[in-house]
N, C-alpha and C positions, 0 to 999 in steps of 0.2 A: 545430394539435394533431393528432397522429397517433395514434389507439385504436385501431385495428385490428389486435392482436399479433401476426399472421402478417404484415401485409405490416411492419411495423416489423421483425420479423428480419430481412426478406429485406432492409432499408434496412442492417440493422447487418450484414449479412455482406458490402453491397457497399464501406460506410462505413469498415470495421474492413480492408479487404483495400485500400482506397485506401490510408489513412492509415500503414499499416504497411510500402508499398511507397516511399510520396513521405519519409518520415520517413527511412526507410532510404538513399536516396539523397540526400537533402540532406546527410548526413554528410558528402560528398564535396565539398561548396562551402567551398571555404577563405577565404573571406570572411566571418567570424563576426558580423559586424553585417546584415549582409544575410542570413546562413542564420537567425539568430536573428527576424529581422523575419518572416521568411516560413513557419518554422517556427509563430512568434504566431497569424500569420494564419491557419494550419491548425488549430491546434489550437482557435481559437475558432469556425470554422467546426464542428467537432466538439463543442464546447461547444453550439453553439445547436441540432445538430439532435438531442441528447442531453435539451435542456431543452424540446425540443416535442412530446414524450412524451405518452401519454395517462395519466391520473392511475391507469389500472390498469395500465399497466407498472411490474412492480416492488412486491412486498409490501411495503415500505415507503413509496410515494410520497406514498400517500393520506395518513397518518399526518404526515409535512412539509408537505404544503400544510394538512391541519389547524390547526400548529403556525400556521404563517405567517395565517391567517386568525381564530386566536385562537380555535377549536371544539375541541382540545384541551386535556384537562389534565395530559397526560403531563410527567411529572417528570425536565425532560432538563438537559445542563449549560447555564450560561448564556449562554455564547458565542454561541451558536448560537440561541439565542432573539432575545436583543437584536442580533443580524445580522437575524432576521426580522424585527423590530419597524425596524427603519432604512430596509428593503426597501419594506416596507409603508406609511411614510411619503412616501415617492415613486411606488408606483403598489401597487395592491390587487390584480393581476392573478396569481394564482398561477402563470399561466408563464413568468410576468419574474421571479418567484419563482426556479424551478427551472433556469429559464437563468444566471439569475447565481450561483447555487451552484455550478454545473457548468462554471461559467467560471471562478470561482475556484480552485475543485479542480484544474483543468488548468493554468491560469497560473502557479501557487505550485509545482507540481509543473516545472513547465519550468523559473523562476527557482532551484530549488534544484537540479537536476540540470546545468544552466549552469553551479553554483558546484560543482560536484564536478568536470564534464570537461570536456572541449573536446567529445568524443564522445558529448554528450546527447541528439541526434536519433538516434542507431544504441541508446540506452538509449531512448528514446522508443521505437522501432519497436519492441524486443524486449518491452517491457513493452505495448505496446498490441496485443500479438498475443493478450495472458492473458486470462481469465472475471477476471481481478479488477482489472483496468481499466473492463469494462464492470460491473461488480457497484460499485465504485466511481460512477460516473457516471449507473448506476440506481437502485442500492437502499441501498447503504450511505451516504445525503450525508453525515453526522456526521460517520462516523468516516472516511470518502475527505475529509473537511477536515484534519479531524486529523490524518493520514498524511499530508500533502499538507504543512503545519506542520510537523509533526514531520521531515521530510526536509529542509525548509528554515533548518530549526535544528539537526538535526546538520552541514549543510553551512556554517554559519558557526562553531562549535564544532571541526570541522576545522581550519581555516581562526585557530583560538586568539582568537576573538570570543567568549568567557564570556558578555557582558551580551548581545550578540545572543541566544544562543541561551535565556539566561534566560526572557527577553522572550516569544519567541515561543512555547517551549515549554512557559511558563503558559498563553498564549491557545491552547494545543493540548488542553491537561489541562481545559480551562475550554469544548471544545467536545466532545470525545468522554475521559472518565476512564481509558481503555487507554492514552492517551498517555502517562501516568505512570511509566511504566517506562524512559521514556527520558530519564528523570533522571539515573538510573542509567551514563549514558552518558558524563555528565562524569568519573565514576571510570575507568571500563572502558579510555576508550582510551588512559590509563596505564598500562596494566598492561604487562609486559612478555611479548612469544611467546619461551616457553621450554617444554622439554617436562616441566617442573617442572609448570609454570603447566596446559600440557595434561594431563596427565595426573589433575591436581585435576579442572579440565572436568569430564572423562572419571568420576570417583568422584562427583563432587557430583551426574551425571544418574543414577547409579544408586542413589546415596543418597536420588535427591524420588523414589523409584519408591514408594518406601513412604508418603508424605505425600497428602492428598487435603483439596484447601483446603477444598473444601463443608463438610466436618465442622465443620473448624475457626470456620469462620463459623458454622455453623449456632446456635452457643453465645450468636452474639454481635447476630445477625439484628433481634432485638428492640427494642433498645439507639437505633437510627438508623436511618434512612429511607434515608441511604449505605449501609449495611450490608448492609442488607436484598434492596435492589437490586441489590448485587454477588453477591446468596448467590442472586436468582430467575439473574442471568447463571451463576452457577456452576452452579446445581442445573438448566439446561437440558435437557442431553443426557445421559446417564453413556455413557462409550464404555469398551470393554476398551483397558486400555493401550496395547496397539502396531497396534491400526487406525487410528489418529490418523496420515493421510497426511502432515502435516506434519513430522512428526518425520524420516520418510524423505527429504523431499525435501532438510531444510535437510544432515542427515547426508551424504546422499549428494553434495550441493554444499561438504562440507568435507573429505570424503574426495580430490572434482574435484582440488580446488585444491592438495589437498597433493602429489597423484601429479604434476600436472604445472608442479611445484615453485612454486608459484603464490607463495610467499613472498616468494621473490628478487626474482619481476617483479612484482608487486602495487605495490609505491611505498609511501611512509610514509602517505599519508591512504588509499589503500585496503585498506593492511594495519590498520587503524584501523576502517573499516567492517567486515571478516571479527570485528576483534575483537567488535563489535557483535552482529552475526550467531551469534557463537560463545553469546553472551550470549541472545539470542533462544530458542537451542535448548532450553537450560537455562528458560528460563520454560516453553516449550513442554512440556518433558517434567513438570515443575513440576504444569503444569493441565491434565497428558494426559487425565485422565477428563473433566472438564468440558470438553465438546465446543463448546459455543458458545467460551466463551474461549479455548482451543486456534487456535479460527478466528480470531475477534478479533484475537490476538495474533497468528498465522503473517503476516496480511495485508502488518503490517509488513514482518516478515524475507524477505517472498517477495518485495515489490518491492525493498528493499535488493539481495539477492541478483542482482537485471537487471544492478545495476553491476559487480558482476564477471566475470560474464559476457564482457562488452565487454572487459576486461583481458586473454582468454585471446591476443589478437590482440598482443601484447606477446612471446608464449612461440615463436608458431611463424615459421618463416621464411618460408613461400608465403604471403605478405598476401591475395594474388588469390584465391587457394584459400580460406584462413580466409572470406573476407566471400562469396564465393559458398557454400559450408556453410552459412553465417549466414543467409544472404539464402533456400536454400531451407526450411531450418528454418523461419524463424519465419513463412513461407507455408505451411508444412503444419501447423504448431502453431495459426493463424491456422483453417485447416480444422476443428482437435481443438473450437476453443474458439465458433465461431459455427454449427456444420453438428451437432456432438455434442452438446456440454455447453451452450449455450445455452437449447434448447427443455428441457431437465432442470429449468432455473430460470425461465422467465417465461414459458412455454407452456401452457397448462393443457391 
Protein backbone atom coordinates (compact mmCIF):
# COMPACT_ATOMS: atom_id res chain seq x y z
CA UNK A 1 0.00 0.00 0.00
CA UNK A 2 1.23 3.31 -0.92
CA UNK A 3 -0.18 6.61 1.57
CA UNK A 4 2.09 8.86 0.98
CA UNK A 5 0.23 11.26 -1.63
CA UNK A 6 3.12 13.05 -3.03
CA UNK A 7 5.26 10.23 -3.81
CA UNK A 8 2.07 8.38 -5.38
CA UNK A 9 1.84 11.34 -7.84
CA UNK A 10 5.00 11.36 -8.72
CA UNK A 11 4.17 7.24 -9.33
CA UNK A 12 1.20 8.39 -11.39
CA UNK A 13 2.95 10.87 -13.63
CA UNK A 14 5.67 8.22 -14.36
CA UNK A 15 2.79 5.51 -14.75
CA UNK A 16 0.34 7.62 -16.86
CA UNK A 17 3.51 8.89 -19.20
CA UNK A 18 4.55 4.98 -19.72
CA UNK A 19 1.23 3.77 -20.32
CA UNK A 20 0.15 6.34 -22.72
CA UNK A 21 3.46 6.05 -24.73
CA UNK A 22 3.63 1.82 -24.87
CA UNK A 23 -0.55 2.05 -25.66
CA UNK A 24 0.28 4.32 -28.41
CA UNK A 25 2.68 2.41 -30.13
CA UNK A 26 1.20 -1.06 -29.77
CA UNK A 27 -1.36 0.38 -32.26
CA UNK A 28 1.14 -0.36 -34.75
CA UNK A 29 1.44 -4.37 -34.25
CA UNK A 30 -0.69 -5.69 -36.79
CA UNK A 31 -1.08 -8.95 -35.00
CA UNK A 32 -4.30 -8.31 -33.17
CA UNK A 33 -4.20 -11.33 -30.95
CA UNK A 34 -0.85 -10.61 -29.75
CA UNK A 35 -1.33 -6.70 -29.46
CA UNK A 36 -4.45 -7.44 -27.63
CA UNK A 37 -2.64 -10.11 -25.06
CA UNK A 38 -0.01 -7.46 -24.29
CA UNK A 39 -2.21 -4.66 -24.36
CA UNK A 40 -4.22 -7.07 -21.08
CA UNK A 41 -1.07 -7.33 -19.62
CA UNK A 42 -0.50 -3.65 -19.45
CA UNK A 43 -3.45 -2.43 -18.48
CA UNK A 44 -3.63 -5.00 -15.50
CA UNK A 45 -0.31 -3.97 -14.59
CA UNK A 46 -2.09 -0.52 -14.22
CA UNK A 47 -4.85 -2.02 -12.50
CA UNK A 48 -2.73 -3.22 -9.61
CA UNK A 49 -0.59 -0.32 -9.02
CA UNK A 50 -4.04 1.80 -9.01
CA UNK A 51 -5.47 -0.72 -6.36
CA UNK A 52 -2.46 -0.36 -4.01
CA UNK A 53 -3.47 3.08 -3.22
CA UNK A 54 -3.66 4.28 0.26
CA UNK A 55 -7.13 4.45 1.57
CA UNK A 56 -6.76 8.31 1.68
CA UNK A 57 -6.04 8.58 -1.92
CA UNK A 58 -9.23 9.84 -3.43
CA UNK A 59 -12.30 11.27 -1.37
CA UNK A 60 -14.07 8.55 -2.19
CA UNK A 61 -11.91 5.49 -1.30
CA UNK A 62 -12.60 5.36 2.21
CA UNK A 63 -16.21 5.22 1.73
CA UNK A 64 -15.78 1.72 -0.88
CA UNK A 65 -13.69 -0.18 1.46
CA UNK A 66 -16.30 0.87 4.05
CA UNK A 67 -18.98 -0.64 1.79
CA UNK A 68 -16.87 -3.76 1.12
CA UNK A 69 -16.20 -4.42 4.97
CA UNK A 70 -19.87 -3.82 5.75
CA UNK A 71 -19.20 -0.37 8.35
CA UNK A 72 -21.31 1.54 5.96
CA UNK A 73 -24.83 2.26 5.57
CA UNK A 74 -24.74 4.16 2.57
CA UNK A 75 -27.64 3.60 0.16
CA UNK A 76 -25.92 2.77 -2.99
CA UNK A 77 -27.14 0.59 -6.20
CA UNK A 78 -27.01 -2.97 -5.80
CA UNK A 79 -24.69 -4.27 -8.24
CA UNK A 80 -22.02 -3.09 -6.71
CA UNK A 81 -22.83 -4.16 -3.27
CA UNK A 82 -23.24 -7.70 -4.06
CA UNK A 83 -19.77 -7.58 -6.17
CA UNK A 84 -18.42 -6.57 -2.68
CA UNK A 85 -20.15 -9.14 -0.68
CA UNK A 86 -18.75 -12.04 -3.56
CA UNK A 87 -15.15 -10.23 -3.02
CA UNK A 88 -15.38 -10.58 0.43
CA UNK A 89 -16.31 -14.03 0.46
CA UNK A 90 -12.95 -14.95 -0.88
CA UNK A 91 -10.51 -12.77 0.94
CA UNK A 92 -11.50 -9.63 3.48
CA UNK A 93 -8.56 -7.80 2.52
CA UNK A 94 -9.62 -4.34 1.25
CA UNK A 95 -6.94 -4.11 -1.28
CA UNK A 96 -7.79 -7.23 -3.19
CA UNK A 97 -10.92 -5.19 -2.77
CA UNK A 98 -9.87 -2.09 -4.64
CA UNK A 99 -7.55 -4.08 -7.00
CA UNK A 100 -10.19 -6.02 -8.53
CA UNK A 101 -12.53 -3.13 -8.97
CA UNK A 102 -9.81 -1.33 -10.90
CA UNK A 103 -9.31 -4.48 -12.93
CA UNK A 104 -12.42 -4.78 -13.89
CA UNK A 105 -13.05 -1.16 -14.76
CA UNK A 106 -9.87 -1.48 -17.14
CA UNK A 107 -10.66 -4.97 -18.71
CA UNK A 108 -14.36 -4.10 -19.57
CA UNK A 109 -13.31 -0.86 -20.91
CA UNK A 110 -10.49 -2.58 -23.29
CA UNK A 111 -13.21 -5.67 -24.29
CA UNK A 112 -15.65 -2.96 -25.45
CA UNK A 113 -13.38 -0.57 -27.15
CA UNK A 114 -11.96 -3.90 -29.08
CA UNK A 115 -15.57 -4.19 -30.28
CA UNK A 116 -15.73 -0.73 -31.67
CA UNK A 117 -12.11 -0.59 -33.44
CA UNK A 118 -9.31 -2.41 -34.45
CA UNK A 119 -7.52 1.16 -33.20
CA UNK A 120 -8.33 0.50 -29.47
CA UNK A 121 -4.79 0.88 -28.05
CA UNK A 122 -4.27 4.49 -30.01
CA UNK A 123 -8.11 5.03 -28.01
CA UNK A 124 -6.66 3.54 -25.11
CA UNK A 125 -3.56 5.97 -25.20
CA UNK A 126 -5.69 9.20 -26.03
CA UNK A 127 -8.12 8.43 -23.15
CA UNK A 128 -5.39 7.47 -20.57
CA UNK A 129 -3.76 10.72 -21.13
CA UNK A 130 -7.29 12.55 -19.35
CA UNK A 131 -7.96 13.46 -15.24
CA UNK A 132 -10.98 11.20 -16.00
CA UNK A 133 -9.19 7.99 -16.56
CA UNK A 134 -7.40 8.59 -13.44
CA UNK A 135 -10.63 10.12 -11.49
CA UNK A 136 -12.06 6.77 -12.79
CA UNK A 137 -9.57 4.43 -11.30
CA UNK A 138 -9.32 6.71 -7.93
CA UNK A 139 -12.28 8.08 -6.94
CA UNK A 140 -15.10 7.44 -8.94
CA UNK A 141 -15.29 3.11 -8.81
CA UNK A 142 -19.29 2.98 -9.15
CA UNK A 143 -19.68 4.95 -11.66
CA UNK A 144 -15.86 4.13 -13.70
CA UNK A 145 -17.86 0.46 -13.62
CA UNK A 146 -20.79 1.72 -15.07
CA UNK A 147 -19.10 3.70 -17.79
CA UNK A 148 -16.98 0.93 -18.27
CA UNK A 149 -20.57 -1.34 -18.98
CA UNK A 150 -22.23 1.06 -20.33
CA UNK A 151 -19.45 1.20 -23.34
CA UNK A 152 -19.42 -2.40 -23.44
CA UNK A 153 -23.19 -2.41 -24.19
CA UNK A 154 -23.43 0.25 -26.57
CA UNK A 155 -20.62 -1.66 -28.47
CA UNK A 156 -22.65 -4.83 -28.89
CA UNK A 157 -25.91 -2.54 -29.61
CA UNK A 158 -23.74 -1.35 -32.51
CA UNK A 159 -22.82 -4.30 -33.55
CA UNK A 160 -27.43 -5.02 -33.61
CA UNK A 161 -27.06 -7.37 -30.36
CA UNK A 162 -30.38 -6.01 -28.63
CA UNK A 163 -30.32 -8.82 -25.81
CA UNK A 164 -26.45 -8.03 -25.28
CA UNK A 165 -26.84 -4.77 -24.76
CA UNK A 166 -30.17 -5.38 -22.55
CA UNK A 167 -28.34 -7.44 -20.26
CA UNK A 168 -25.49 -5.59 -19.48
CA UNK A 169 -26.84 -2.24 -19.48
CA UNK A 170 -29.36 -3.30 -16.62
CA UNK A 171 -26.27 -4.53 -14.53
CA UNK A 172 -24.89 -0.96 -15.44
CA UNK A 173 -28.13 1.06 -14.19
CA UNK A 174 -28.01 -1.57 -11.17
CA UNK A 175 -24.33 -0.41 -10.29
CA UNK A 176 -24.07 3.37 -10.72
CA UNK A 177 -28.27 4.98 -11.80
CA UNK A 178 -26.59 7.64 -14.40
CA UNK A 179 -26.33 4.84 -16.53
CA UNK A 180 -29.89 5.03 -17.41
CA UNK A 181 -29.71 7.41 -19.98
CA UNK A 182 -28.27 5.09 -22.20
CA UNK A 183 -31.34 3.41 -22.67
CA UNK A 184 -32.21 5.87 -24.55
CA UNK A 185 -29.55 4.76 -27.01
CA UNK A 186 -31.47 2.07 -28.47
CA UNK A 187 -33.94 4.74 -30.08
CA UNK A 188 -31.13 7.40 -30.87
CA UNK A 189 -29.13 5.48 -33.18
CA UNK A 190 -32.09 5.32 -35.55
CA UNK A 191 -32.68 8.38 -35.93
CA UNK A 192 -31.63 9.75 -39.14
CA UNK A 193 -28.45 12.83 -39.63
CA UNK A 194 -30.48 15.18 -41.62
CA UNK A 195 -30.37 18.89 -41.00
CA UNK A 196 -34.04 18.57 -40.31
CA UNK A 197 -33.03 16.37 -37.37
CA UNK A 198 -30.08 19.03 -36.48
CA UNK A 199 -31.60 21.73 -36.41
CA UNK A 200 -34.42 20.15 -33.80
CA UNK A 201 -30.83 19.38 -31.83
CA UNK A 202 -30.18 22.70 -32.01
CA UNK A 203 -33.94 24.29 -30.59
CA UNK A 204 -34.63 21.54 -28.19
CA UNK A 205 -30.80 22.69 -26.25
CA UNK A 206 -32.26 26.05 -26.13
CA UNK A 207 -35.62 25.06 -25.21
CA UNK A 208 -34.04 23.00 -21.62
CA UNK A 209 -32.42 26.55 -21.13
CA UNK A 210 -35.50 27.46 -19.25
CA UNK A 211 -36.09 23.99 -17.38
CA UNK A 212 -34.26 23.30 -14.06
CA UNK A 213 -34.75 19.57 -12.85
CA UNK A 214 -34.07 20.41 -9.07
CA UNK A 215 -37.34 22.29 -8.91
CA UNK A 216 -39.06 19.76 -10.53
CA UNK A 217 -38.05 17.11 -8.05
CA UNK A 218 -38.03 19.14 -5.43
CA UNK A 219 -42.02 18.53 -5.32
CA UNK A 220 -41.61 14.96 -5.40
CA UNK A 221 -38.38 14.36 -2.89
CA UNK A 222 -40.61 13.17 -0.17
CA UNK A 223 -42.48 10.47 -1.98
CA UNK A 224 -39.10 8.01 -2.20
CA UNK A 225 -35.68 7.41 -0.98
CA UNK A 226 -34.82 7.34 -5.25
CA UNK A 227 -36.07 10.47 -5.46
CA UNK A 228 -34.81 12.07 -2.83
CA UNK A 229 -31.32 10.96 -3.67
CA UNK A 230 -31.53 12.21 -7.11
CA UNK A 231 -32.88 15.69 -5.77
CA UNK A 232 -29.36 15.68 -2.92
CA UNK A 233 -27.39 14.73 -6.60
CA UNK A 234 -29.19 17.61 -8.38
CA UNK A 235 -29.30 20.14 -5.57
CA UNK A 236 -25.28 19.74 -5.33
CA UNK A 237 -23.82 22.59 -6.85
CA UNK A 238 -26.03 25.41 -8.72
CA UNK A 239 -23.68 26.67 -11.57
CA UNK A 240 -24.64 29.80 -13.87
CA UNK A 241 -25.65 28.08 -17.15
CA UNK A 242 -22.84 28.45 -19.49
CA UNK A 243 -19.76 27.89 -16.99
CA UNK A 244 -20.50 24.33 -17.20
CA UNK A 245 -17.08 23.34 -19.25
CA UNK A 246 -18.85 20.43 -20.49
CA UNK A 247 -21.11 21.82 -22.69
CA UNK A 248 -18.03 23.53 -24.55
CA UNK A 249 -16.20 20.87 -24.93
CA UNK A 250 -18.79 18.23 -26.26
CA UNK A 251 -19.96 21.55 -28.82
CA UNK A 252 -16.96 22.26 -29.75
CA UNK A 253 -16.07 18.38 -30.63
CA UNK A 254 -19.31 18.59 -32.99
CA UNK A 255 -18.54 21.67 -34.64
CA UNK A 256 -14.62 19.51 -35.09
CA UNK A 257 -16.20 17.02 -36.97
CA UNK A 258 -18.67 18.81 -39.03
CA UNK A 259 -15.75 21.28 -40.48
CA UNK A 260 -13.77 18.43 -41.30
CA UNK A 261 -16.51 16.78 -42.94
CA UNK A 262 -16.29 14.18 -40.42
CA UNK A 263 -19.66 12.61 -41.62
CA UNK A 264 -18.50 11.15 -44.83
CA UNK A 265 -15.59 9.50 -43.13
CA UNK A 266 -17.06 8.54 -39.64
CA UNK A 267 -18.40 5.01 -41.11
CA UNK A 268 -22.09 3.83 -40.03
CA UNK A 269 -21.24 2.56 -36.37
CA UNK A 270 -19.22 5.85 -35.69
CA UNK A 271 -21.59 7.98 -37.15
CA UNK A 272 -23.87 6.08 -34.54
CA UNK A 273 -21.81 6.94 -31.61
CA UNK A 274 -21.73 11.08 -32.68
CA UNK A 275 -25.43 10.38 -32.71
CA UNK A 276 -25.00 9.38 -29.03
CA UNK A 277 -22.84 12.20 -28.28
CA UNK A 278 -25.25 14.54 -29.97
CA UNK A 279 -27.72 13.10 -27.51
CA UNK A 280 -25.24 13.60 -24.46
CA UNK A 281 -25.18 17.29 -25.18
CA UNK A 282 -28.75 17.77 -24.92
CA UNK A 283 -28.75 16.09 -21.35
CA UNK A 284 -25.89 18.18 -20.45
CA UNK A 285 -27.48 21.42 -21.29
CA UNK A 286 -30.77 19.67 -19.73
CA UNK A 287 -28.86 19.51 -16.05
CA UNK A 288 -26.51 22.59 -16.82
CA UNK A 289 -27.34 24.09 -13.34
CA UNK A 290 -26.95 20.99 -11.35
CA UNK A 291 -23.24 20.78 -11.36
CA UNK A 292 -22.64 17.50 -9.93
CA UNK A 293 -24.89 15.78 -12.55
CA UNK A 294 -23.53 17.93 -15.48
CA UNK A 295 -20.23 16.05 -14.33
CA UNK A 296 -21.73 12.67 -13.88
CA UNK A 297 -23.18 12.85 -17.01
CA UNK A 298 -20.18 14.58 -19.24
CA UNK A 299 -17.85 11.58 -17.89
CA UNK A 300 -19.81 9.44 -20.23
CA UNK A 301 -19.86 11.63 -23.56
CA UNK A 302 -16.16 12.73 -22.88
CA UNK A 303 -14.79 9.19 -23.10
CA UNK A 304 -17.17 8.46 -25.93
CA UNK A 305 -15.82 11.37 -27.70
CA UNK A 306 -11.74 9.53 -27.56
CA UNK A 307 -13.41 7.47 -30.24
CA UNK A 308 -13.68 9.97 -32.73
CA UNK A 309 -10.98 11.37 -32.17
CA UNK A 310 -9.06 8.35 -33.56
CA UNK A 311 -11.35 8.69 -36.79
CA UNK A 312 -9.82 12.15 -37.87
CA UNK A 313 -6.80 9.75 -39.29
CA UNK A 314 -9.49 8.66 -41.88
CA UNK A 315 -9.79 12.53 -43.39
CA UNK A 316 -6.11 13.44 -43.86
CA UNK A 317 -3.73 12.26 -46.31
CA UNK A 318 -0.04 12.42 -44.33
CA UNK A 319 -0.81 9.36 -41.94
CA UNK A 320 2.91 9.92 -40.51
CA UNK A 321 2.13 13.60 -39.81
CA UNK A 322 -1.48 12.76 -38.29
CA UNK A 323 0.03 10.02 -35.70
CA UNK A 324 3.04 12.19 -34.94
CA UNK A 325 0.51 15.35 -33.89
CA UNK A 326 -1.23 12.57 -32.13
CA UNK A 327 1.58 11.27 -30.40
CA UNK A 328 2.84 14.84 -29.29
CA UNK A 329 -0.57 15.98 -28.20
CA UNK A 330 -1.58 13.41 -26.03
CA UNK A 331 2.28 13.75 -24.14
CA UNK A 332 1.67 17.33 -23.62
CA UNK A 333 -2.16 16.70 -22.65
CA UNK A 334 -0.47 13.76 -20.37
CA UNK A 335 1.60 17.12 -18.72
CA UNK A 336 -1.98 19.29 -18.41
CA UNK A 337 -3.48 16.23 -16.54
CA UNK A 338 -0.73 14.65 -13.99
CA UNK A 339 1.79 17.96 -13.32
CA UNK A 340 -1.55 20.72 -13.39
CA UNK A 341 -4.96 19.18 -12.73
CA UNK A 342 -3.82 16.37 -10.68
CA UNK A 343 -2.59 17.89 -7.37
CA UNK A 344 -6.17 20.25 -7.74
CA UNK A 345 -7.90 16.87 -6.90
CA UNK A 346 -5.93 14.49 -4.43
CA UNK A 347 -3.35 16.86 -3.02
CA UNK A 348 -4.29 18.57 -0.05
Amino acid sequence: MISDSYIYHYLVIFFIFLSVNFLFFMNFIKNDKYRFILVFAFISLMSIFFGIRGFNIGTDTLSYVNVFLGKSSLVIEPCFVILALIINFFTDEPQYFLLIINLLINSIMLVALRNFTKNYSLVLSIFYSTMLFINMNINILRQALAISLAFLAISYLIKGRQKKFFYIILIAIMTHYTAIIFVAAYFIINIKFSKRNVVFFVLSCFGFYFITVSDLLYFLKDYSDTINRLYWYFNWGISSPWQIKHVYYLFFLMIFMYALKGYKYLGENNLKVLKIIFFGLILILLFREEEMVADRIFYYFFALGTLLIVQIKNIVKQKNLYYLILYISVNLWVVKTTVLQYPNWFLE
